[in-house]
LUMVEX-170888 format. One line per field, with one value per residue (C-alpha): residue number from 1; residue in one letter; x, y, z. Coordinates in Angstrom, 3 decimals. Layout:
REM residues N
drentor = c(NUM:...);
vextor = c(A:...);
X = c(X:...);
Y = c(Y:...);
Z = c(Z:...);
REM end
This chain:
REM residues 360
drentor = c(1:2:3:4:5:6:7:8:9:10:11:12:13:14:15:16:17:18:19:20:21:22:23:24:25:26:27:28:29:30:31:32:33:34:35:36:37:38:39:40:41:42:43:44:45:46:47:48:49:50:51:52:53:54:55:56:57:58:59:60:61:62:63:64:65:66:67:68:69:70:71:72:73:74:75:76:77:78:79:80:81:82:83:84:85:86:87:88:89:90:91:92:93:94:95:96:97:98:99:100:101:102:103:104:105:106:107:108:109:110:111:112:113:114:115:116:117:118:119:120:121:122:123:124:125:126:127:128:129:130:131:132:133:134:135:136:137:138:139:140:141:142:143:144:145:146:147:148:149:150:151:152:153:154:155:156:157:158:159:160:161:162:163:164:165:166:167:168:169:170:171:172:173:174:175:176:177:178:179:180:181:182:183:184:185:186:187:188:189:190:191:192:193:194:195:196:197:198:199:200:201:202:203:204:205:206:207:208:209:210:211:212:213:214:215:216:217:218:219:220:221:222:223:224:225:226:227:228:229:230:231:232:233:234:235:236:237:238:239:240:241:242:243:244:245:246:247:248:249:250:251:252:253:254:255:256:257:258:259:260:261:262:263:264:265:266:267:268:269:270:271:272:273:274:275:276:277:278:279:280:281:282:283:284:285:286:287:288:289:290:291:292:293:294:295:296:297:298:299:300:301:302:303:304:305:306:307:308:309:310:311:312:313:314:315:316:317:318:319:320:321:322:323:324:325:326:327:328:329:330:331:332:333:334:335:336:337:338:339:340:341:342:343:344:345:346:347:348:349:350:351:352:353:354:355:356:357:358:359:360);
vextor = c(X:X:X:X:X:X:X:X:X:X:X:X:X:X:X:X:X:X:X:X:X:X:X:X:X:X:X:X:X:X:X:X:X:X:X:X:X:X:X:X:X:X:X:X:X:X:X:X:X:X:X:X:X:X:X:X:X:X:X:X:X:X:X:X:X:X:X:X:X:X:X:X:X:X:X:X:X:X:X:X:X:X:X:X:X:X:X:X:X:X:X:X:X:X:X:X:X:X:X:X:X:X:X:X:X:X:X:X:X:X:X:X:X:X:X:X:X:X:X:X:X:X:X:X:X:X:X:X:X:X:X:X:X:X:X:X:X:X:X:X:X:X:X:X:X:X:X:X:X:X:X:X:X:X:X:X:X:X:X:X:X:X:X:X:X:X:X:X:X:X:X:X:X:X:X:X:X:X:X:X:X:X:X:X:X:X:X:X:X:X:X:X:X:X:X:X:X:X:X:X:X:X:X:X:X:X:X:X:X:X:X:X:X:X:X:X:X:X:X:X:X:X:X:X:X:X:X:X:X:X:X:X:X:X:X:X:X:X:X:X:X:X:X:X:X:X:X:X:X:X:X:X:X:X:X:X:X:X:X:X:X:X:X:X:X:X:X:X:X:X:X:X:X:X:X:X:X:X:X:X:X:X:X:X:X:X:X:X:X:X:X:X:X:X:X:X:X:X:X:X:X:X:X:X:X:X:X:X:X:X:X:X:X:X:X:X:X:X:X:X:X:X:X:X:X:X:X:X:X:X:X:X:X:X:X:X:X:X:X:X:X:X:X:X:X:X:X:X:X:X:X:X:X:X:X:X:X:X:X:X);
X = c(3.449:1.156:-1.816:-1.082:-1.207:-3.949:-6.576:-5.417:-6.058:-9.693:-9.934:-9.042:-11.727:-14.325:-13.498:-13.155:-14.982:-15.855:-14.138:-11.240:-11.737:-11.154:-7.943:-4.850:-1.849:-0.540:-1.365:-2.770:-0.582:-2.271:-3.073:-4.592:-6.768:-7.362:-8.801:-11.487:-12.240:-13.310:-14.988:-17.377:-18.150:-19.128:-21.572:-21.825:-23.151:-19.734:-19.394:-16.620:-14.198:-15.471:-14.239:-10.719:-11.014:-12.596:-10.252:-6.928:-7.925:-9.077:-5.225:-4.354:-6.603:-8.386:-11.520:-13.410:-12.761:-14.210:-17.428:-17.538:-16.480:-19.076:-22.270:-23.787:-23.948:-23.486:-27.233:-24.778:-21.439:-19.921:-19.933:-16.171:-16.514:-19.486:-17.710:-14.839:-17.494:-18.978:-15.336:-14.829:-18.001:-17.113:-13.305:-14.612:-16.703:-20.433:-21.114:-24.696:-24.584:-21.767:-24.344:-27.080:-24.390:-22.855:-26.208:-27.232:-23.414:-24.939:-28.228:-26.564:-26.303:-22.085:-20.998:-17.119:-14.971:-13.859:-17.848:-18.452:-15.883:-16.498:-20.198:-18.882:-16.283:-19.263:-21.716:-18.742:-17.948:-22.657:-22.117:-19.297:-20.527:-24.205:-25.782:-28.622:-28.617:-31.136:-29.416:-26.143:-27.677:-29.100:-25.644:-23.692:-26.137:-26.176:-22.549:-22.146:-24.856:-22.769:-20.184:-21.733:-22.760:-19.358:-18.162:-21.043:-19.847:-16.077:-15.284:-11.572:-11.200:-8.983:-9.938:-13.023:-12.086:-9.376:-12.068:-14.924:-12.114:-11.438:-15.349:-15.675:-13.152:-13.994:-18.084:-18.395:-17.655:-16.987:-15.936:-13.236:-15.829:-17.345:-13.786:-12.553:-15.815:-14.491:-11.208:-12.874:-14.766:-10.939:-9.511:-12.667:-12.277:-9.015:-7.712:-4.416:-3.170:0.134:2.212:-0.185:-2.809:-1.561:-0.832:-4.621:-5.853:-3.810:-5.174:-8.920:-8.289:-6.548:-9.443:-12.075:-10.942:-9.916:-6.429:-5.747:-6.910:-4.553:-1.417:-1.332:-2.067:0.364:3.034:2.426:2.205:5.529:7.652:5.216:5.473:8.169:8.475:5.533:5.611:2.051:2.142:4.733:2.539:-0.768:1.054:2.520:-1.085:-2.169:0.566:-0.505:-3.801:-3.741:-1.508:1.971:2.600:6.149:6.603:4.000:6.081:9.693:8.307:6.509:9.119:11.791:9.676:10.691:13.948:13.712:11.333:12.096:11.132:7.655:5.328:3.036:5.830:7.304:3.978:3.410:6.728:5.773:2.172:4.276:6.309:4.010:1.616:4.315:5.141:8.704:8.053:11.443:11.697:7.790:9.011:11.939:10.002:6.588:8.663:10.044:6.465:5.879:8.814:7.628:5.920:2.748:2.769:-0.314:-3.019:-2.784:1.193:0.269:-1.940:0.217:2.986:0.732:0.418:3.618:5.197:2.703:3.292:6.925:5.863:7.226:3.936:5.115:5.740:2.179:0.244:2.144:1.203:-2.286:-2.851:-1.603:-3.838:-6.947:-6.198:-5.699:-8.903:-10.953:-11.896:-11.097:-9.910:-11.115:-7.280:-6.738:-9.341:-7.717:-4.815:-5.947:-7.766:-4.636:-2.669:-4.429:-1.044:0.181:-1.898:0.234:0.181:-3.369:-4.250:-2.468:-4.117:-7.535:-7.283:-5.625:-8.839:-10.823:-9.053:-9.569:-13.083:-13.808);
Y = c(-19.150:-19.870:-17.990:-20.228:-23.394:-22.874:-21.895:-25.352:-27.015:-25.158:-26.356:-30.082:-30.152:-28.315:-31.401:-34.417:-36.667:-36.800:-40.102:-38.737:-35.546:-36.851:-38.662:-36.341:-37.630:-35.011:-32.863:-29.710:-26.277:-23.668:-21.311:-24.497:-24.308:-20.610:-20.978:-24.009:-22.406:-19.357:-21.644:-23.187:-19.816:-18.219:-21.530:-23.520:-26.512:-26.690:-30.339:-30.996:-28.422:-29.652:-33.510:-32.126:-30.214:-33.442:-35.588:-33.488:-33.380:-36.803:-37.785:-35.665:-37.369:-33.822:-35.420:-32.274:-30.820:-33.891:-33.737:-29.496:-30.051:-32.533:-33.125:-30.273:-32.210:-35.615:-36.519:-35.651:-37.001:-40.244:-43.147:-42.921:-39.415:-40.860:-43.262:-40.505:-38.964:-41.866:-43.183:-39.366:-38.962:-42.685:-40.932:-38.351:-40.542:-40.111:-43.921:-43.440:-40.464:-42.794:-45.941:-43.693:-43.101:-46.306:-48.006:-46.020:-47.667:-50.845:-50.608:-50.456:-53.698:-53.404:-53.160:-53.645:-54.993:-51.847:-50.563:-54.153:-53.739:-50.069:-50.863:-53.684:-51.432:-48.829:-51.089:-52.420:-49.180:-48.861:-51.824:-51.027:-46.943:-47.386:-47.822:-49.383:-53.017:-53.512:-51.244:-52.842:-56.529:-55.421:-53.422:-56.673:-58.914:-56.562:-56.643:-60.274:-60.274:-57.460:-60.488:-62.725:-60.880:-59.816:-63.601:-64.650:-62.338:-62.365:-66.134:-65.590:-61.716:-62.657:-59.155:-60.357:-63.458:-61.226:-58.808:-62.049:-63.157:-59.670:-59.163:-62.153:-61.954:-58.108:-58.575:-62.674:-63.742:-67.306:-66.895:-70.115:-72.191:-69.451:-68.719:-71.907:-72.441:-69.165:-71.003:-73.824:-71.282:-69.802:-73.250:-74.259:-71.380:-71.895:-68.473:-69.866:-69.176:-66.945:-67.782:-65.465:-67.740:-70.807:-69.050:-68.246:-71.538:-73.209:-70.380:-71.029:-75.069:-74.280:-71.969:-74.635:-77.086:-79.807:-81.619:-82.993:-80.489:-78.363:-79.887:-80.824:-76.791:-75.806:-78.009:-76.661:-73.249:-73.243:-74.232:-71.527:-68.493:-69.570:-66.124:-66.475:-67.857:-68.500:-71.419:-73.036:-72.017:-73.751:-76.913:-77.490:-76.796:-79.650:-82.231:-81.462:-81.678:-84.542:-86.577:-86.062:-83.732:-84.185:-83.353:-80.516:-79.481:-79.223:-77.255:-74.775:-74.471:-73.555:-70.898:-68.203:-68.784:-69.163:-65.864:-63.295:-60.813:-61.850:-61.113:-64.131:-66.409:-65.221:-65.828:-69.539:-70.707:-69.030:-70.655:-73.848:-73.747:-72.239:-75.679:-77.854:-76.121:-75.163:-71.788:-70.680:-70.896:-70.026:-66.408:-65.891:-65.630:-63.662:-61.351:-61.202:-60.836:-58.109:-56.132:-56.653:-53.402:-55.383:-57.574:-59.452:-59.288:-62.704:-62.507:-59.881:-62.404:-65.439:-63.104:-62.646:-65.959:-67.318:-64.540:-65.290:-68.771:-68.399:-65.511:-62.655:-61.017:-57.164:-58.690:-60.226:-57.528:-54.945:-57.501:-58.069:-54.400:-53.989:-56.445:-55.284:-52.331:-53.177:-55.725:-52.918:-56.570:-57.915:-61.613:-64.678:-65.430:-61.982:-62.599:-65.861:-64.926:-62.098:-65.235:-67.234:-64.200:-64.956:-65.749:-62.672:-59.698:-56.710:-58.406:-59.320:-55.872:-54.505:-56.639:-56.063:-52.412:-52.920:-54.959:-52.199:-49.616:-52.127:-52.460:-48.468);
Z = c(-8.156:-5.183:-6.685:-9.975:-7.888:-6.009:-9.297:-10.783:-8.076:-7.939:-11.645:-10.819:-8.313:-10.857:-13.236:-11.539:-9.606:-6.049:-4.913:-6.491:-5.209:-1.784:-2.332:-3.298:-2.446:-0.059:2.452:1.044:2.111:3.577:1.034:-0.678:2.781:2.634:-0.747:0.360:3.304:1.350:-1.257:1.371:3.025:0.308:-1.546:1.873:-0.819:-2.444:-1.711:-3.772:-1.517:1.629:0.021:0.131:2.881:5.073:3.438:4.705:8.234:8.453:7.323:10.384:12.707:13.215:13.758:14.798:11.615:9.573:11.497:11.236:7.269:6.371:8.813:7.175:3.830:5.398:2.823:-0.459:0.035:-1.261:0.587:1.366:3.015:4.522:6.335:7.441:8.876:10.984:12.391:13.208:15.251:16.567:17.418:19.887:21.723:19.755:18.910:18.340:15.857:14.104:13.923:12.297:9.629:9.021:8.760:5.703:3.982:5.384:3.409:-0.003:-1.972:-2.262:1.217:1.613:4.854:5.855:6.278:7.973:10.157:11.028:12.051:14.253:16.114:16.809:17.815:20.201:21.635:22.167:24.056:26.571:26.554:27.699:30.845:29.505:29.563:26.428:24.213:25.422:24.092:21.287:19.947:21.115:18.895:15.674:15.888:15.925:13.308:10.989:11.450:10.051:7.169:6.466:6.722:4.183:1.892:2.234:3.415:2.987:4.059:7.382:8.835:9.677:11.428:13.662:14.230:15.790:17.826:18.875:20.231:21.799:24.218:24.847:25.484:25.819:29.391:28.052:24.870:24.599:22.682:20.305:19.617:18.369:16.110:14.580:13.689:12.647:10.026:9.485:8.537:6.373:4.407:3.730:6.031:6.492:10.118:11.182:14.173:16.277:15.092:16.168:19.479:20.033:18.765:21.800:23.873:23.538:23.722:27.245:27.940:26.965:28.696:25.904:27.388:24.092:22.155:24.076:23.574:19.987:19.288:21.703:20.968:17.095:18.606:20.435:16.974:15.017:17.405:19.552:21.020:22.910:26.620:26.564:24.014:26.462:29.660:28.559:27.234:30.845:32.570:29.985:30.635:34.618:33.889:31.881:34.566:33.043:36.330:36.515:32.492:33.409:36.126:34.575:32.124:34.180:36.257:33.555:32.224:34.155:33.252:29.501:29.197:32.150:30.734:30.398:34.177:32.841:32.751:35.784:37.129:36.003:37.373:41.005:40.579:40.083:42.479:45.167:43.966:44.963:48.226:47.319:48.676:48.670:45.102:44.770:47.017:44.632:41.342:43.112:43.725:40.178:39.466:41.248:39.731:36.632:34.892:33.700:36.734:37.088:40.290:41.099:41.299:44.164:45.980:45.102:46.833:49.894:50.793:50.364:52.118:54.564:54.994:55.583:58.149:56.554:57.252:56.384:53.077:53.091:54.181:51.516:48.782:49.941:50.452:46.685:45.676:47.126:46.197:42.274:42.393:44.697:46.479:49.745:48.935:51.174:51.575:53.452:55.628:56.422:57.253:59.914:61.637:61.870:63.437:66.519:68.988:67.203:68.429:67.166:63.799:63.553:64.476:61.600:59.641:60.532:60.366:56.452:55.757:57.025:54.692:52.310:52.193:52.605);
REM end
């Protein structure tokens, strides 16, 4: 029955055609293997079994076998297989053999999102990879130019839009403003915006610096994604910054409360209270901070100095020896702290000599 099975499926890929070729709807069994292996040895330019063949181990993530399968007759396969074969080389860490690929999908006259989007994720992995500051520019302005290809041809294809947003915040060190002309292009093209949206749109106002901005997109982004602590973290920073400090405050402060299980809420309503010198309370939630699995540097440091200023210096100096040792930085704040130790010699010495294992 096998043996029956595995001669129609050598018929079926005598007869039809290579895209479909490369798309059955299973995995193939291993006899099914056996028999394409054996095809390719024996006619090494059956392209039609290495399609299947390609095609099953790129559904298993097997990306060796993609690039083994098909970069011997990478000039004569379809463009589909062509682009398995540039994400695999892109998969095991060959970016550059993966650009030389995807830029002959780029040259035809139909390009689709996916190949866009493909070419921008290599070009982003060129960027962070190299050494070599000129290549590194010149990958991270071909892949904001792929962008805006893809944009001019797909105005509404929301992939894209994700994507920009995505690559400015990973290679742009100021990447607020870029960001929110990218949402501008979202909402002129008519992308509508999900709750995660919303909550980046409030984001990138907070980041840019726009007070008003800020709070009518985070007061829309706290009813739209009200899961989100950020949303409610930005929109008290605004209402502080904008001179509503005690509105700012209560807010901030009940934070930590409302989402405890978040370390950048946690983290806010420290910050708070450590700005308004209740460093009781400020202590409490640090700590909190700390104990959090995805606890942030600056709750470390924020830690440090509190602790410090209510002269639990064992406290200080473990938080500021976590921190330095998480930043691999010795911060100004450590430093000043060891100075003011000065009627405390034992402690001071301690100090010092952390700061010395610090900066070696």
């Amino acid at each position: 029955m096998n043996h029956s099975k595995t001669w129609i499926l050598i018929i079926l890929i005598s007869l039809v055609s290579w895209d479909l070729c490369a798309k059955l709807k299973r995995s193939l069994n291993e006899s099914e293997i056996s028999q394409l292996t054996r095809n390719i040895q024996s006619n090494p330019q059956n392209v039609r079994s290495r399609l299947f063949l390609a095609n099953h181990y790129f559904e298993l993530k097997n990306w060796a076998q993609v690039i083994q399968i098909l970069s011997p007759v990478s000039e004569k396969i379809p463009d589909n297989s062509l682009k398995q074969l540039s994400h695999s080389y892109l998969q095991t860490g060959k970016p550059r053999e993966a650009h030389a690929l995807v830029g002959t999908l780029l040259s035809h006259s139909q390009k689709s999102v996916d190949t866009f989007l493909l070419a921008v994720e290599i070009d982003s992995e060129i960027a962070k990879r190299t050494n070599f500051q000129p290549e590194s520019t010149e990958a991270q302005e071909r892949l904001f130019s792929t962008l805006k290809e893809a944009r001019g041809l797909h105005p509404e294809e929301i992939k894209i839009y994700e994507v920009w947003l995505t690559m400015l915040e990973r290679h742009i060190p100021h990447f607020a403003f870029e960001a929110l002309r990218v949402m501008e292009d979202m909402k002129k093209n008519n992308v509508s915006f999900s709750a995660h949206h919303h909550s980046l749109f409030c984001k990138y106002n907070h980041l840019a610096g726009f007070n008003k901005e800020t709070q009518q997109s985070c007061e829309l982004a706290t009813q739209e994604d009200p899961k989100n602590p950020e949303n409610r973290i930005y929109l008290g920073q605004s209402y502080v910054n904008s001179g509503e400090e005690e509105k700012g405050q209560r807010l901030l402060a009940s934070i930590g409360e409302e989402f405890s299980t978040s370390a950048k809420a946690l983290h806010a309503t420290a910050q708070n209270y450590h700005q308004n010198q209740n460093l009781s309370q400020a202590y409490l939630f640090y700590k909190k901070a700390v104990a959090h699995k995805e606890s942030l540097d600056e709750s470390y440091l924020g830690l440090a100095q509190v602790a410090f200023e209510l002269r639990k210096y064992d406290v200080a100096l473990s938080a500021f020896k976590v921190h330095c040792r998480r930043t691999d930085k010795l911060h100004q704040e450590f430093r000043r702290a060891s100075g003011l130790l000065k009627d405390s010699p034992e402690w001071q010495s301690r100090y010092r000599q952390s700061m010395l294992d610090c900066k070696n």
